[in-house]
N, C-alpha and C positions, 0 to 999 in steps of 0.2 A: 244232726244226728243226736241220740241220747245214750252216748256213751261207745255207740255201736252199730249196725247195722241190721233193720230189720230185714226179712225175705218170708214176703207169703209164699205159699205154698200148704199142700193137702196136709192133713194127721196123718203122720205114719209116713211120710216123705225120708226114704234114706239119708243119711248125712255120713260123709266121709273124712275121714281126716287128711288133710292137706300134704301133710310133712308126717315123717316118724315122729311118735309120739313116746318118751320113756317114762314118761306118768300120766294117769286120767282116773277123775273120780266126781262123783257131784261132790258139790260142796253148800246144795241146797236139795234136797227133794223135799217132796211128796210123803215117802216112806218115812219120812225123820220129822214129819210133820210143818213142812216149812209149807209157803204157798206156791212153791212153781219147783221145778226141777231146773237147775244149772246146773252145768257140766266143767269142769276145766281140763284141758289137754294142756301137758309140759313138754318141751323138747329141749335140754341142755347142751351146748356144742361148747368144745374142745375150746376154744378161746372164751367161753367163759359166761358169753351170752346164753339167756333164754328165753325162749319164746311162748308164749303164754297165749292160747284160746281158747274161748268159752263160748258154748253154745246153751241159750235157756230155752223152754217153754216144750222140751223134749219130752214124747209120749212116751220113752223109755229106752232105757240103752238095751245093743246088742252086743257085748264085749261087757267082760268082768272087769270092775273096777280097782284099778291099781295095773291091771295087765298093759303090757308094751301093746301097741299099735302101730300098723307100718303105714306108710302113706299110700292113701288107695283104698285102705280096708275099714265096712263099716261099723261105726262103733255106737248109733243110736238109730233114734226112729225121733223128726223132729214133730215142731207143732204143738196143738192140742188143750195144753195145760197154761192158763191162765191169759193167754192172747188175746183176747178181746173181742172186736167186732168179726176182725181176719183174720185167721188162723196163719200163725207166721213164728218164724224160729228166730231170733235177739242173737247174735254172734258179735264175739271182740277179741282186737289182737292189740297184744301186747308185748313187748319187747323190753326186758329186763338187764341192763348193762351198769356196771362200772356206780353199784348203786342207786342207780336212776331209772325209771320205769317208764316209755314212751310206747301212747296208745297210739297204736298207724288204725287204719280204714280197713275194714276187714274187706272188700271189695279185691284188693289188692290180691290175694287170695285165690279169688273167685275168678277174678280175670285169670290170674296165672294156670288154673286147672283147666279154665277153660281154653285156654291159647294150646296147652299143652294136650287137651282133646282133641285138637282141630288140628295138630300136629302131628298126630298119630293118625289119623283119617287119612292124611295126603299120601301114605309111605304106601 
């Protein structure tokens, strides 16, 4: 991987936050004149950790930047913007603890929502 995980998929493909988010903002667009749009969501917990993911290559957010986000709800539209041959959204998770900053597989993630869809199906 380079850094992260790609996922093709259309322009304009919803993208949902995994976990509650208590910050999100780019930290690259488009509008600020950069070459792609990245995204980062925060989530800070009580013991001290925080959990950090980024979503690039986004046709645009739907949620105001800086606003909370709850897990579930969506906050862009991926794709579009500088992707290359296949139109595909760059995602990374990162895990900030005790000074140290460990990138896991944003997969991880992916699986988990998706176990947790298929979990709800069965009820």
């Amino acid at each position: 991987a380079h850094g992260g995980l790609d996922i093709n998929h259309p322009v304009g493909t919803p993208l949902w936050a995994p976990f509650d988010l208590d910050d999100q903002y780019y930290f690259n667009s488009l509008e600020k004149e950069d070459n792609n749009n990245r995204w980062r969501g925060i989530r800070k917990w009580e013991n001290g950790s925080v959990w950090v993911i980024q979503a690039h290559h986004m046709t645009g957010l739907t949620v105001t930047e800086h606003k909370q986000v709850k897990k579930g709800e969506q906050f862009a539209k991926g794709a579009g913007v500088l992707s290359g041959a296949a139109d595909h959204s760059h995602f990374v998770f990162r895990i900030d603890e005790d000074g140290e900053s460990f990138f896991l597989d944003p997969w991880i993630l992916f699986w988990k929502m998706y176990k947790d869809g298929a979990s709800r199906k069965e009820v």
